[in-house]
N, C-alpha and C positions, 0 to 999 in steps of 0.2 A: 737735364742730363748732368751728372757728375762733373764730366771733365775730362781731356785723357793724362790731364795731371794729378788726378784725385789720388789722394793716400801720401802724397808727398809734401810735408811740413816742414812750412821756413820762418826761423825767427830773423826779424829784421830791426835792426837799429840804425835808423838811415834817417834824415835828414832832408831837405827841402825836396831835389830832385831825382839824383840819376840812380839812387837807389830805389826810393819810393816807385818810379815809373815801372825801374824793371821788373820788379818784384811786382806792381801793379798788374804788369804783364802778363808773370806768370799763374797770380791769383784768377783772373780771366780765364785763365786754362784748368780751372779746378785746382791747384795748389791751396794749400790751407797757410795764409799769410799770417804769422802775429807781429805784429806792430808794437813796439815798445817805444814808450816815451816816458818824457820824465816830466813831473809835475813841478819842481823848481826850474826849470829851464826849459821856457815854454816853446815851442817847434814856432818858426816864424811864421809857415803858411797858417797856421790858429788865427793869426790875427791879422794875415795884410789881406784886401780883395776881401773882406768880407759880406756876405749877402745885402746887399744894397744898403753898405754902410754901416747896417744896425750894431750899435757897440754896447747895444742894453744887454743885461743880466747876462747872460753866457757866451758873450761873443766867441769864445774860442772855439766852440759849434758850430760857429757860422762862416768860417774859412772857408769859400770858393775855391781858391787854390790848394786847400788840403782836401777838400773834397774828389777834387779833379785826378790828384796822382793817391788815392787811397783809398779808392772804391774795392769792392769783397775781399776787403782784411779786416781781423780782427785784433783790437786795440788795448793794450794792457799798459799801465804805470807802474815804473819802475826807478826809484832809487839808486842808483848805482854806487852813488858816491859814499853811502852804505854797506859795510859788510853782510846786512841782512840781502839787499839788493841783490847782490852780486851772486850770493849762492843761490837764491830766485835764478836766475837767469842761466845758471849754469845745471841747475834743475832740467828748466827750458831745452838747454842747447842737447842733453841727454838724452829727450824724446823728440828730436828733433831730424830732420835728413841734410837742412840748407841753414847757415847761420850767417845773416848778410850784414853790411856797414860800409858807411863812406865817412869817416870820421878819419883823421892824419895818423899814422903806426902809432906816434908818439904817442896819440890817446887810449889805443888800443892795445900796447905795449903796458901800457901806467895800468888798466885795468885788468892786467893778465890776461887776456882775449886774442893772445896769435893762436893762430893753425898750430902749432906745436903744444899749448895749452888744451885748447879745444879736442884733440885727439888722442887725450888722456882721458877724455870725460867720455867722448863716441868717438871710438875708432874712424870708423867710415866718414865722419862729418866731411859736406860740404862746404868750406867758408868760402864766401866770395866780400874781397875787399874791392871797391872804387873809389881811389882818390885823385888831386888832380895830377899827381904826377909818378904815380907810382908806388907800391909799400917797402921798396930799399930803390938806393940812388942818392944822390948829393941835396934834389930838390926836394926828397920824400916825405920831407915834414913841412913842407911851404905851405901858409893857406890857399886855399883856392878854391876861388867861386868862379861862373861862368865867363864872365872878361878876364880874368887872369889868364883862365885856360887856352881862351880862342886867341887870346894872344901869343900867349908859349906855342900855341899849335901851329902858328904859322898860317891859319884862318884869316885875321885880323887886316893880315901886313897884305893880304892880296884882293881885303875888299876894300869897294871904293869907287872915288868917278873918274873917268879917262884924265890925267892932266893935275887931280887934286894930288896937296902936297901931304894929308894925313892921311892913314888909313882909316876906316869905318866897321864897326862891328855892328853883329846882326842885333835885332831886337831882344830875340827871345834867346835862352842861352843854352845853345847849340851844342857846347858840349855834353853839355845832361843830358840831353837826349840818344845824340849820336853812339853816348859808351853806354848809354841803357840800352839800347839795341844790342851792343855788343855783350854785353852781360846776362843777358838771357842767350845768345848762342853758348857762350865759354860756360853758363849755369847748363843747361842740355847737354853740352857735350861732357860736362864731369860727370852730369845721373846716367852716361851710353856706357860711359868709362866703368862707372862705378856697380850696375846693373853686371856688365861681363866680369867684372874682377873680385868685385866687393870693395873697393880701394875708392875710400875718399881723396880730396885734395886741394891745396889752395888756387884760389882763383884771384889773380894780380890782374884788377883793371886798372891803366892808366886813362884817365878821362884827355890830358892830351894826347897822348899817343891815337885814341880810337878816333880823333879827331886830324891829328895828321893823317893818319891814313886814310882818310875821305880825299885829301888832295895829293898822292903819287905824284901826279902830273908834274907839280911844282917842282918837288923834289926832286923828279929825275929831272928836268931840266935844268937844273943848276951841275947834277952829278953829271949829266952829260955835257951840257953846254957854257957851263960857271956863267950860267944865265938867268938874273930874277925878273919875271917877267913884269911889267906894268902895270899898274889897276885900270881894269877898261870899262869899270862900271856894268851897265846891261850889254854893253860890245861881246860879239866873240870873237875867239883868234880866227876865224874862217869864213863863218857865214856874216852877210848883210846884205837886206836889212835883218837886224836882230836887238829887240829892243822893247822897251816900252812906252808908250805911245797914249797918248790923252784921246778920250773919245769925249761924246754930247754929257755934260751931267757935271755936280761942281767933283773933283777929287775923282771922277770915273775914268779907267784908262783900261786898256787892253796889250797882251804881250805878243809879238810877231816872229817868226824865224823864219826864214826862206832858204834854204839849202843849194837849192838847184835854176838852172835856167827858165827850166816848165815851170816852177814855182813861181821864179819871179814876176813870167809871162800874167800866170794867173791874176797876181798881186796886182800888178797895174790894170786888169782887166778888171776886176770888182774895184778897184776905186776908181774909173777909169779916166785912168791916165795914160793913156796911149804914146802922148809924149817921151815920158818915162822911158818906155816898152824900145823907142827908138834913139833915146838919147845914147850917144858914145860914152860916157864915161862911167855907165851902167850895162854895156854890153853882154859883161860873162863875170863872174865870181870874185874874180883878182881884180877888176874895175871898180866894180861898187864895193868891193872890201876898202880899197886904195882910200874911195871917195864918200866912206861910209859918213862922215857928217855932216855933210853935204845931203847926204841921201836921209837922213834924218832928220834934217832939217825940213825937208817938202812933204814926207809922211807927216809929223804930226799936224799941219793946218788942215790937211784933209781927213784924218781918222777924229778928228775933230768934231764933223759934222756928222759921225755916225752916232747910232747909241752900240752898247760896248757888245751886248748879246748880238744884235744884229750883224753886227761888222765880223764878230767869230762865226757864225754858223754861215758866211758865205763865204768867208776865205778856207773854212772848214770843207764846203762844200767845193770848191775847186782846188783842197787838196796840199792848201796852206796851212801848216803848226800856227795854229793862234790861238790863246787863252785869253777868259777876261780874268781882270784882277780885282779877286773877293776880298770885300769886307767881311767882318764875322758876322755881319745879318744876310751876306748871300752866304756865305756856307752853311749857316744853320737851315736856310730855307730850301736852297737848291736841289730843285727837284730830282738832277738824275744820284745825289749822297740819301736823297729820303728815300727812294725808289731801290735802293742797294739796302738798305737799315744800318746806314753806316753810325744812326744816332741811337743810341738807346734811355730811354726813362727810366732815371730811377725815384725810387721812393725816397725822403728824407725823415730821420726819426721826426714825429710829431712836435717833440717839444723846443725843436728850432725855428718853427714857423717857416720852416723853407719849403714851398710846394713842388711836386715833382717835377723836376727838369730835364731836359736832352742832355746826354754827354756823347762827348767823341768816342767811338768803339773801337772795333780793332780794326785794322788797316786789313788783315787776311779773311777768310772764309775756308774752315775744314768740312767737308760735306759727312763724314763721319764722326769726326769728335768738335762739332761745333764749342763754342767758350759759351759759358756757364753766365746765369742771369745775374745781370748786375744789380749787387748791397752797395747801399752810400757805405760812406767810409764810417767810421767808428767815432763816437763821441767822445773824448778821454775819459778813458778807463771803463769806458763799455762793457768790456767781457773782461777784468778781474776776473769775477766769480766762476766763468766760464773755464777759462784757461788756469787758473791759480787755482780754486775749489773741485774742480768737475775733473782737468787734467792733470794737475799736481798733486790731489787731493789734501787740502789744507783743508782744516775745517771750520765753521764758523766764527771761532772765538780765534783761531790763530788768525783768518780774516781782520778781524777785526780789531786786534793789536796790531797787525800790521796797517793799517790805516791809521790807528790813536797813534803811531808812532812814524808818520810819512812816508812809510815805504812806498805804500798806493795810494792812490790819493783820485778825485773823479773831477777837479779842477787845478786852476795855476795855485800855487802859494804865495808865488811874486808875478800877477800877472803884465804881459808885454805891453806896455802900452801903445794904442794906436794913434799915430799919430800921424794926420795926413786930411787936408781937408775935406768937406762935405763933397756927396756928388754932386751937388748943383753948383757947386764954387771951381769944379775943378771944371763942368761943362761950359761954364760960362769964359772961365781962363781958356776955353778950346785947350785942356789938357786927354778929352775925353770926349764922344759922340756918345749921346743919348737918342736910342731911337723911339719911335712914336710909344704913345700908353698903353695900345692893345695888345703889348707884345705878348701877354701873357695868354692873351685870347689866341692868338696866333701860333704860339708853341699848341695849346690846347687841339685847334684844328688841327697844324701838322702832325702831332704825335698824341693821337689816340691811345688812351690810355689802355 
């Protein structure tokens, strides 16, 4: 099936994450994504994470991570810093409905590319900008990458462990994600806008802001109470036990919340501890809040002795909130994500050497406009010919002075260098888990091709 995005073309010039994701997004939905890149400055997901290392002949093919946020788009190279470049693209943005970027104003300013530019070339255009703080404001031209952000966002400063004197940021970077979400709603609602009126419009993501507003809470507690609250680690301000907790197995652990008194009742009753169950300073909610590390304390020698599935499916089964805590070989495996088709296989062009693998799909299911079959992402400069020849109609030899002369180009010119050690150096440093050699037999079993 098409899509119930189909017919609607977005040129995108984005950058590691929280464009690429969104716009990822909406390619899943049938949208017709072009990807532009530039061959002097080479996109970093090309070259970090690449397919088990391999940095022979074209590694910049072999980027896992560009893989991951660039699946059914299609990949064109482009010069900008070029006067030929730039009227290429402005060609583009003229057949185009969505023209996306997360680059700073200042760069997009320097290459004539505001909303005010753009809707001289197509009235109606949708531009949607994400940066991290905005496209006008004091901070509008700051760089910013993921820790910058979760820190301006006020994220940062409230995680962490009960008592510690630093804050703690998350792994993975959080902002990207959280204003890619946001950025396909504020994309949707301009093509609701635009579909009733004909009126395109700019779309201002700030990647903080979409990220402060995941935590209101904070904030109005300070407006109301000129109160910053404390980092309580896995603690919540209400419920305990609420935590996480070591079960049977090395690095295996399981997460607990108990809400209510019957809850608690249950809790002590599957690990059984009946003592618990009578002890006074566990009574009712506001006791074991009070005496929460205390009570933390005598959970994990006992969830300890469990293994992590089993210990969830019988707190599960009396009625208890418990998850266990996946590594990325239980989520890939996990029967009730494989039982949903929450993985899908894709193909990889042949001349990668990279064999079909599972990727993470969409988080929803539409029962009438299901998302469209996932294409790996584009090799640099894949469809040139496609989008430049077939949609712009360039023809051969203009082709190809554009290439004897850099505009396009189907590799780096100054490629990135990778720099980072081998997998078995970085396994042995325990920077990294390697799991067993069958994996590949094992993806095979679970996702039939």
């Amino acid at each position: 099936m098409p899509g119930p995005l189909a017919g609607i073309r977005i040129i995108e010039m984005g950058q590691l994450i929280a464009i690429p994701f969104s716009m990822k997004m909406l390619a899943d939905m049938g949208a017709q994504v072009i990807r532009l890149e530039s061959t002097g400055r080479l996109e970093s997901y090309r070259s970090d994470s690449v397919y088990k290392n391999d940095i022979s002949g074209e590694f910049w093919n072999k980027g896992a991570n560009f893989y991951e946020q660039n699946r059914n788009k299609l990949g064109v190279t482009l010069d900008l810093s070029k006067p030929e470049g730039l009227a290429i693209l402005r060609e583009l943005v003229s057949v185009a409905d969505i023209f996306s970027e997360n680059f700073t104003p200042r760069v997009i300013k320097n290459f004539g590319l505001e909303y005010e530019d753009l809707k001289k070339i197509k009235p109606d255009i949708i531009m949607v900008s994400s940066t991290g703080y905005g496209f006008y404001g004091p901070w509008a031209n700051y760089g910013a990458t993921g820790p910058a952000t979760e820190g301006a966002a006020g994220l940062a400063y409230q995680t962490g462990y009960a008592g510690s004197d630093s804050p703690m940021m998350s792994e993975i970077p959080y902002t990207d994600y959280t204003s890619g979400e946001h950025t396909v709603f504020g994309v949707m609602a301009a093509l609701m806008h635009r579909l009733r009126t004909g009126e395109g419009q700019f779309v201002d993501i700030s990647q903080t802001q979409a990220t402060s507003a995941t935590i209101p809470e904070i904030l109005m507690d300070y407006s109301a109470n000129k109160r910053s609250g404390p980092r309580m680690g896995n603690q919540d301000t209400v419920m305990s036990p609420h935590g996480c907790y070591q079960t049977q197995g090395e690095d295996r652990w399981i997460t607990i919340a108990v809400a209510t008194d019957e809850e608690w009742q249950s809790l002590c009753r599957v690990l059984k501890q009946d003592d618990w169950a009578s002890d006074s300073r566990f009574a009712d909610s506001l006791s074991r809040w009070q005496n929460r590390d205390e009570l933390d304390e005598l959970i994990g020698p006992v969830t300890s002795t469990w293994l992590s599935h089993d210990l969830m499916h019988a707190l599960q089964n009396e009625g208890v909130a418990a998850g266990v805590v996946m590594d990325s070989k239980d989520l890939l495996f996990d029967p009730h994500l494989v039982e949903r088709n929450f993985y899908e296989v894709v193909s990889h062009h042949e001349s990668t050497g990279i064999p079909p693998l599972p990727y993470a799909g969409r988080p929803w299911k539409l029962s009438k406009t299901p998302a469209v079959d996932g294409m790996a992402a584009p090799l640099m400069g894949e469809h040139n010919t496609l989008i430049l020849g077939d949609l712009l109609g360039k023809t051969a030899e203009e082709m190809a002075a554009l290439e004897e002369t850099g505009i396009i180009g189907y590799g780096p010119t100054t490629p990135r260098p990778v720099q980072r050690p081998p997998l078995e150096e970085q396994v042995r440093q325990g920077r990294m888990q390697r799991f067993e050699t069958d994996f590949e037999e094992q993806v095979r079993r679970t996702f039939p091709a």
